[in-house]
TIROSE-329041 format. One line per 4 residues: their letters; for each residue x negated, y negated, z negated of N, C-alpha, C, CB. Coordinates in Angstrom, 3 decimals. Glycine has a CB too. Layout:
REM residues N
a) X:Y:Z:X:Y:Z:X:Y:Z:X:Y:Z  ...
***
This chain:
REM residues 149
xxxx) -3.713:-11.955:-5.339:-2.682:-11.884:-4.345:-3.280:-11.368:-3.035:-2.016:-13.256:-4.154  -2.629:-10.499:-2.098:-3.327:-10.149:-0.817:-1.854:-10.711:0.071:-3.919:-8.186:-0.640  -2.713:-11.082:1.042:-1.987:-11.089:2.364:-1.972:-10.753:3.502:-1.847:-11.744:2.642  -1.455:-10.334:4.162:-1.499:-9.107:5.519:-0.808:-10.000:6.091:-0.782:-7.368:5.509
xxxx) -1.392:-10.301:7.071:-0.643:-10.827:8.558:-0.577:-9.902:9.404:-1.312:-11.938:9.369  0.421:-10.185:9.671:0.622:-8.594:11.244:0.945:-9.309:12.542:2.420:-7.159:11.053  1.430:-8.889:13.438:1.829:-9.710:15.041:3.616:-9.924:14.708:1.449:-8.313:16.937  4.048:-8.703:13.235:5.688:-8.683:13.143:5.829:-9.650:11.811:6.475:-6.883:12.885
xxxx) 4.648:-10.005:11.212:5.097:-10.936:9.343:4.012:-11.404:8.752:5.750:-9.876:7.889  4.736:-11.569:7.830:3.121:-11.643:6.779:3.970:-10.925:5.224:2.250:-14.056:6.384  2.978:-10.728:4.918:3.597:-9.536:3.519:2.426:-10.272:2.580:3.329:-7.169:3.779  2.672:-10.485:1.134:1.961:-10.938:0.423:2.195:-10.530:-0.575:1.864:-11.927:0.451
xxxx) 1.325:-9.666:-1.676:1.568:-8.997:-2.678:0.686:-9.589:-4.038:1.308:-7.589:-2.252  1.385:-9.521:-5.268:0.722:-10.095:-6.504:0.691:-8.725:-7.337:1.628:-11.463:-7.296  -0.135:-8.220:-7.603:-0.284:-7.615:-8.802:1.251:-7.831:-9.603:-1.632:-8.295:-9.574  1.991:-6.254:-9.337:2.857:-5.922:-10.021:4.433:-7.093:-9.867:2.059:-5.806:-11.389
xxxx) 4.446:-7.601:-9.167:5.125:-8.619:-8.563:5.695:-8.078:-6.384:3.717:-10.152:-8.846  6.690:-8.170:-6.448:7.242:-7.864:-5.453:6.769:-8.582:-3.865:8.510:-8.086:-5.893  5.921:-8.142:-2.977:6.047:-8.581:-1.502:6.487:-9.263:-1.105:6.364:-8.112:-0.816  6.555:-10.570:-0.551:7.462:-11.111:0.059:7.119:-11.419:1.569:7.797:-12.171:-0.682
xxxx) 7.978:-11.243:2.580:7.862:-11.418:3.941:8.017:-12.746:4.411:8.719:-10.646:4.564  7.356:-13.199:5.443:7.893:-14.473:6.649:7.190:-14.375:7.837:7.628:-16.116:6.201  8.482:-15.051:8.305:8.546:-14.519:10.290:7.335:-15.155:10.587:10.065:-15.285:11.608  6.428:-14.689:11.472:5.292:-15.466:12.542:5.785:-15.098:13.344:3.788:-15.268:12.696
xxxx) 4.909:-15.824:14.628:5.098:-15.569:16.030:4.354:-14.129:16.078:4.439:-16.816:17.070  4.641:-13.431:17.296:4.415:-11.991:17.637:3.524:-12.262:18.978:5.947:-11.027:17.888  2.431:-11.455:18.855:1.524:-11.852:20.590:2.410:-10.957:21.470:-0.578:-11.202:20.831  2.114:-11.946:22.918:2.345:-11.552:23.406:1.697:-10.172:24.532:2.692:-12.410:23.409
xxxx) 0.277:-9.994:24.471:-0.135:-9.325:25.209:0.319:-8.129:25.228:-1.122:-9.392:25.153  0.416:-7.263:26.229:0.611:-5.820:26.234:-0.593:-4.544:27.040:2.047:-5.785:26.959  -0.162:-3.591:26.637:-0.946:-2.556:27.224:-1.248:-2.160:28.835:-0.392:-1.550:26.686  -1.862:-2.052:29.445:-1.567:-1.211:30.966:0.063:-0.721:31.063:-2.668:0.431:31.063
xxxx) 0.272:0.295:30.032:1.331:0.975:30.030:2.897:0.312:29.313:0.801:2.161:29.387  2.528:-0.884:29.216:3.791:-1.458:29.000:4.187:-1.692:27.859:4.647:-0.867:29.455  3.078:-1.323:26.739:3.463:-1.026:25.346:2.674:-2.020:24.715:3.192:0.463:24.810  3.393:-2.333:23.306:2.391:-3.525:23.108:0.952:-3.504:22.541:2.997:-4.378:22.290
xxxx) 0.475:-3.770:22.266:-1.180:-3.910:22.308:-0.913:-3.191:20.767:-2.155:-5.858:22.493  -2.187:-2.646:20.801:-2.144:-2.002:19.434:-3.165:-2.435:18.068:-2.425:-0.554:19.768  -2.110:-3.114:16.954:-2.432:-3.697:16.068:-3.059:-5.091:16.395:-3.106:-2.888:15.436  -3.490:-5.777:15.909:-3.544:-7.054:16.030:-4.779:-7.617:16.577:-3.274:-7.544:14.901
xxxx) -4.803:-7.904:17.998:-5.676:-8.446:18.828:-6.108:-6.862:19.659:-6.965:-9.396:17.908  -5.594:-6.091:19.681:-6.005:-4.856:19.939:-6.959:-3.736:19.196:-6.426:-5.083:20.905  -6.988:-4.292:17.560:-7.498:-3.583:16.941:-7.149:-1.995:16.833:-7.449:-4.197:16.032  -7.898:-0.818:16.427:-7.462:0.248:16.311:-7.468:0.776:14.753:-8.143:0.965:17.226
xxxx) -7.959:0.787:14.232:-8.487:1.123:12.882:-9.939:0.406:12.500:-8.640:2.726:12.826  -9.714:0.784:10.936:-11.399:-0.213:10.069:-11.141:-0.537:8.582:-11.795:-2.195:10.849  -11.786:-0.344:8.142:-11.711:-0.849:6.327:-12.079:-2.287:6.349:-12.997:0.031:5.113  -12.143:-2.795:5.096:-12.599:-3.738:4.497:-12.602:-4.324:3.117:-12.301:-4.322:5.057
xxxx) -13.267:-4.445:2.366:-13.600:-5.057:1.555:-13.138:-6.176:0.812:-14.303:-5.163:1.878  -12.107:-6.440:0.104:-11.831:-7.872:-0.340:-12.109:-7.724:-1.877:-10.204:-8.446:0.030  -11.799:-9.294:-2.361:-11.847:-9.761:-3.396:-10.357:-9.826:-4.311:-12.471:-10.916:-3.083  -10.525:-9.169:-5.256:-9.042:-9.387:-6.074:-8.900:-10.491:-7.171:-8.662:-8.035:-6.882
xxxx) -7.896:-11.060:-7.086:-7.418:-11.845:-7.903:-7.942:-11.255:-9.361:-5.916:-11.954:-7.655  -8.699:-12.446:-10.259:-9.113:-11.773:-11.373:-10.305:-11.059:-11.066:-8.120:-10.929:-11.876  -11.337:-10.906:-10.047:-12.299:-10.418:-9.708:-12.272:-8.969:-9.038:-12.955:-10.543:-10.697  -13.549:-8.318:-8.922:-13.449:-7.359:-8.379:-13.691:-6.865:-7.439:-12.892:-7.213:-8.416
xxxx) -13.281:-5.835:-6.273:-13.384:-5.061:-5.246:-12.335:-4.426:-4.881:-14.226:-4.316:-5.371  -11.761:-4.560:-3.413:-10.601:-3.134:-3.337:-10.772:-3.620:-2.214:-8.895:-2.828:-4.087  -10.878:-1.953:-1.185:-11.061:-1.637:-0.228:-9.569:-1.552:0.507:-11.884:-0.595:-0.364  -9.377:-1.854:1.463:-8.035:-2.083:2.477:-8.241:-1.319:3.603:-7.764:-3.629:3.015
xxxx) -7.344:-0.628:4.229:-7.603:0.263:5.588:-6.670:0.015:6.617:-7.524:1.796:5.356  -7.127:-0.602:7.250:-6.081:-1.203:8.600:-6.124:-0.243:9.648:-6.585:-2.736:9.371  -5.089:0.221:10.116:-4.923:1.419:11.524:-3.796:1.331:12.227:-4.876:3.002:11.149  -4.120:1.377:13.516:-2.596:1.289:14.605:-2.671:2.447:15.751:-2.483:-0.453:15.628
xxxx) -1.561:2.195:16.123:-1.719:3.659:16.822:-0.430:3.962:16.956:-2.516:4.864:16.020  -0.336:5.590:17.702:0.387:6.367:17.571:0.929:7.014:16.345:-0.001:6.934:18.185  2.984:7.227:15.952:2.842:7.949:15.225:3.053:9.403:15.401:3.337:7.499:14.507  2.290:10.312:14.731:2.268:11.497:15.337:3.067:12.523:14.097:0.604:11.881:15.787
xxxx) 3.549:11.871:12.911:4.596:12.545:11.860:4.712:11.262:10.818:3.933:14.186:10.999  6.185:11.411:11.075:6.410:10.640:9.441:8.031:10.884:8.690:6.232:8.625:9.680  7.604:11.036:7.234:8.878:11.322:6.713:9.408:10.665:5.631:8.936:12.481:6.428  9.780:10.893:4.392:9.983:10.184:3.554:8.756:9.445:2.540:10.820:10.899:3.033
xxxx) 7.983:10.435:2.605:6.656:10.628:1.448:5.163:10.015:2.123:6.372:12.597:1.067  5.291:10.294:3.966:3.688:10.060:4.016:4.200:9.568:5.883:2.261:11.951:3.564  2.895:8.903:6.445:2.934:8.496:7.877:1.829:9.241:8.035:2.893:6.936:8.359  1.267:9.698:9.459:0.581:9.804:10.458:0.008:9.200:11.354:0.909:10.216:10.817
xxxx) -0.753:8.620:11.915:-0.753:7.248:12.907:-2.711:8.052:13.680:-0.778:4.902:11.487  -2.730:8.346:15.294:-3.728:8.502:15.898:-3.712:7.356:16.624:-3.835:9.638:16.513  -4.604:6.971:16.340:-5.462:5.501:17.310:-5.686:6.170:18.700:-7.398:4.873:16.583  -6.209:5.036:19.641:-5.975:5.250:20.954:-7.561:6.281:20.932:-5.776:3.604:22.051
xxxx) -8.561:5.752:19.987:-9.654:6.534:19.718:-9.630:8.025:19.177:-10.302:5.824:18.898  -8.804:8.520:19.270:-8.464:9.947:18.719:-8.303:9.507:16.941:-9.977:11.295:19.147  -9.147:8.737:16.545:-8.870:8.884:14.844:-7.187:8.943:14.368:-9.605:7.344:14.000  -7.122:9.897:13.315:-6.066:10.162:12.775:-6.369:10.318:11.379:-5.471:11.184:13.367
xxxx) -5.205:9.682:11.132:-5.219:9.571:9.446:-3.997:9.538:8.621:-5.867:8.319:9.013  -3.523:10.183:7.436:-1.925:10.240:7.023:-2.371:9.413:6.223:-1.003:11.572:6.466  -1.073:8.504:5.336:-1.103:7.655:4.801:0.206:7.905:3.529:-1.121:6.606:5.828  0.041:7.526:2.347:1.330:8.017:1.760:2.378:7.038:1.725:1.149:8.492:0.409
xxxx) 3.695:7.109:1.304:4.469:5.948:1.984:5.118:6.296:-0.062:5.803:6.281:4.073  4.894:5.149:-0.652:5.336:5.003:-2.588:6.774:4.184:-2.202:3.852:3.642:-3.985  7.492:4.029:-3.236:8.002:2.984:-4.191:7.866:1.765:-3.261:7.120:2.849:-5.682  6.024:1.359:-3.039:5.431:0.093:-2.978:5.431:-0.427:-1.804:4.247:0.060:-3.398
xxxx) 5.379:0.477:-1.060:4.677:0.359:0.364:6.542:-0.449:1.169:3.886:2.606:1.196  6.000:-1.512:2.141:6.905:-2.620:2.924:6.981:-1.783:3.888:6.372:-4.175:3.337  8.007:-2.067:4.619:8.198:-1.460:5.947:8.872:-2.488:6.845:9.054:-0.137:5.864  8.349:-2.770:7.986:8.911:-3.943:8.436:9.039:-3.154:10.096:7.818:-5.546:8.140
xxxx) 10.504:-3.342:10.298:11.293:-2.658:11.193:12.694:-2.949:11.045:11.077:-1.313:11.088  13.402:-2.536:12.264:14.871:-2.881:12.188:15.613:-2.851:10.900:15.565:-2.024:13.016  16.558:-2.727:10.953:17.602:-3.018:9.948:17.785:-1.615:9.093:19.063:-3.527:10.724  17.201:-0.200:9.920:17.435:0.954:9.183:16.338:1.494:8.440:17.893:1.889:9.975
xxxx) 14.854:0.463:8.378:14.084:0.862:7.678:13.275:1.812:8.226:14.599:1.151:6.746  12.680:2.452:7.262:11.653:4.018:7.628:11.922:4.714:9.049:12.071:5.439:6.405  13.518:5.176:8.968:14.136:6.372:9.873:13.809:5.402:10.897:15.889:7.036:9.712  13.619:4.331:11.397:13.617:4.070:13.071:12.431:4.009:13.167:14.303:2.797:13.789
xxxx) 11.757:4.749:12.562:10.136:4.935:12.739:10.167:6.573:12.768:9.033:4.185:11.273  10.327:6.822:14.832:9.585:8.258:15.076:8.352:8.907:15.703:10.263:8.820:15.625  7.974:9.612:15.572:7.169:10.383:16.627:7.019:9.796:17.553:7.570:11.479:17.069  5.819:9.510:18.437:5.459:9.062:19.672:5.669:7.010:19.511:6.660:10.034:20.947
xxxx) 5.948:6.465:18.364:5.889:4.918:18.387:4.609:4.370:18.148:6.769:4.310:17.396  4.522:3.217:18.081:3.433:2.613:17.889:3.615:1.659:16.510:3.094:1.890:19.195  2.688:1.818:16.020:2.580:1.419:14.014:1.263:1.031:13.631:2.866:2.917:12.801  1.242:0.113:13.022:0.452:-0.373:12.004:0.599:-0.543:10.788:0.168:-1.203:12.203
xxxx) -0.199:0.228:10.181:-0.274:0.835:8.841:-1.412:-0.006:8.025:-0.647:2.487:8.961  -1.750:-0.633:6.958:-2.413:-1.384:6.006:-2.244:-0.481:4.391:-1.673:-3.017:6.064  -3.585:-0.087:4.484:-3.433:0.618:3.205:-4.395:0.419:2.240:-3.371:1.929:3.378  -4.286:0.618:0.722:-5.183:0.306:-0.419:-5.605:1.413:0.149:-4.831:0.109:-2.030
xxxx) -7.209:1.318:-0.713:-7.799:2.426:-0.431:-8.466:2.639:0.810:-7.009:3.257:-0.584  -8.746:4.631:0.507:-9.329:4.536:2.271:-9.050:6.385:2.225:-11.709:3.753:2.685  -8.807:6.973:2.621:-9.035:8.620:2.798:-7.663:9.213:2.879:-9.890:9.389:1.460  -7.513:10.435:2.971:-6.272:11.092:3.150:-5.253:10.213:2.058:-6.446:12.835:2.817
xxxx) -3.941:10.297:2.210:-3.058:9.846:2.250:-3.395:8.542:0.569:-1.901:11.151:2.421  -4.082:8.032:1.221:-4.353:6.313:0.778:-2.557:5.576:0.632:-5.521:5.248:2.520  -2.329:5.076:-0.673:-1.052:4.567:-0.228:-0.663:3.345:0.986:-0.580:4.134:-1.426  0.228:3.326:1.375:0.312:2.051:2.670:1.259:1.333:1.557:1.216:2.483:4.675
xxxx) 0.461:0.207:2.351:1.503:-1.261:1.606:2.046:-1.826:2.155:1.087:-2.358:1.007  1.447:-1.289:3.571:2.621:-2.089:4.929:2.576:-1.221:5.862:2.192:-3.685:5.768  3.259:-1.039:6.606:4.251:-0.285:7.281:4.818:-1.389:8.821:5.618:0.073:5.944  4.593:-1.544:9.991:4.821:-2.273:10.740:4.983:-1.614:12.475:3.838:-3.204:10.384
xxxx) 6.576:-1.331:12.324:6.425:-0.929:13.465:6.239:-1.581:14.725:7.169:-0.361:13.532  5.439:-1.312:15.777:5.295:-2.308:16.862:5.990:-1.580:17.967:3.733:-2.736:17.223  6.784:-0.773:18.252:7.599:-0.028:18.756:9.123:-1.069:19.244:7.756:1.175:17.623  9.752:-1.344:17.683:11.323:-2.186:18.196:11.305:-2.950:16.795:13.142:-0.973:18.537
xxxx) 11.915:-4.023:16.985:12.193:-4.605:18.640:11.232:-4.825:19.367:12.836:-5.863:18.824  11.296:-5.107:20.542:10.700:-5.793:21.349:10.332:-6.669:21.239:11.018:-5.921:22.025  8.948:-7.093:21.339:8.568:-8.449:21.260:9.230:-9.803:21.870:7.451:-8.383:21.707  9.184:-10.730:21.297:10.093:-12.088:22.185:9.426:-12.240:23.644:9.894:-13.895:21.292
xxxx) 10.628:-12.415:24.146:9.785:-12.397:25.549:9.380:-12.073:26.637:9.273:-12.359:25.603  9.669:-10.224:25.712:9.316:-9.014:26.451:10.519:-8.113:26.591:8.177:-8.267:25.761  11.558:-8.533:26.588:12.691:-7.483:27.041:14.035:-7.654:25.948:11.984:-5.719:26.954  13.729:-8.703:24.741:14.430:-8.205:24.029:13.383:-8.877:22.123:14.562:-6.345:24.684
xxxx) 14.233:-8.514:21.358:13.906:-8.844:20.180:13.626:-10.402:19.475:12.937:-8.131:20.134  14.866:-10.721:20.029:14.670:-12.574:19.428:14.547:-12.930:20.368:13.487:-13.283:18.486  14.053:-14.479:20.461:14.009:-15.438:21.600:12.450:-15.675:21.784:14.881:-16.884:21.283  12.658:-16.095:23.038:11.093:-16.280:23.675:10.824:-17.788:23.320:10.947:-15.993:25.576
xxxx) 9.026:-17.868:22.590:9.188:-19.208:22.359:9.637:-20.358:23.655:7.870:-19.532:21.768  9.762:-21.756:23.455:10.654:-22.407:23.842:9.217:-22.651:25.141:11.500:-23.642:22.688  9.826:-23.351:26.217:8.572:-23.624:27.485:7.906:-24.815:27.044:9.171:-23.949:29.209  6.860:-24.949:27.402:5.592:-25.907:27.008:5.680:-26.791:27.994:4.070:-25.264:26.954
x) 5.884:-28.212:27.497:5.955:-29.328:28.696:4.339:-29.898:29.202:6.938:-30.803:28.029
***
């Protein structure tokens, strides 16, 4: 089973068995420019290494960023570091965003992408726009957690 926590869910996948999502809290920090921090804790991109259920090896590729093309078939995403990398978008791959899916993911947003693999268009298994809504808190998108006594 893998699990991806993002700042928008958690996505958890079983071998050949369907994803399932649940809400976390979303950080709050943001950018200089008003935008929210990119990928989780301000990560930009990086592989890693896990262990699969049933043994093994499989490499994971975490990247946030800018998106700079995306369509039905594949994403784009340049980190604040210039790295750029397309990603292919299957069948498999979650997308966690408004209510219209893929299409409210354009040009110029901010995304985090989690993909098997590692190299040109590696499939994504998650898909996370950090673009809209708005984080709680921050203008919009749900409620701000409750005040701390």
């Amino acid at each position: 089973m893998l699990l991806f926590a993002t700042g928008t869910g958690v996505a958890a996948a079983a071998g050949g068995g369907a994803p399932a999502t649940q809400k976390m809290p979303s950080p709050s920090e943001e950018t200089p420019g008003g935008r929210p921090a990119e990928g989780s804790r301000g990560s930009v991109h990086g592989e890693l290494t896990i262990t699969k259920e049933g043994g093994g090896q499989q490499t994971l590729t975490v990247h946030s960023g800018a998106v700079t093309s995306v369509d039905q078939g594949s994403i784009e995403i340049k980190s604040l570091d210039g790295f750029a990398q397309k990603y292919a978008i299957t069948d498999s791959s979650r997308v966690s965003t408004g209510r219209k899916g893929l299409t409210e993911i354009t040009t110029g947003d901010n995304a985090l992408v989690i993909a098997v693999g590692k190299g040109d268009s590696a499939p994504a298994a998650l898909i996370a726009d950090l673009s809209r809504p708005k984080w709680p808190g921050q203008g919009g998108g749900g409620t701000a957690p409750p005040p701390s006594s």
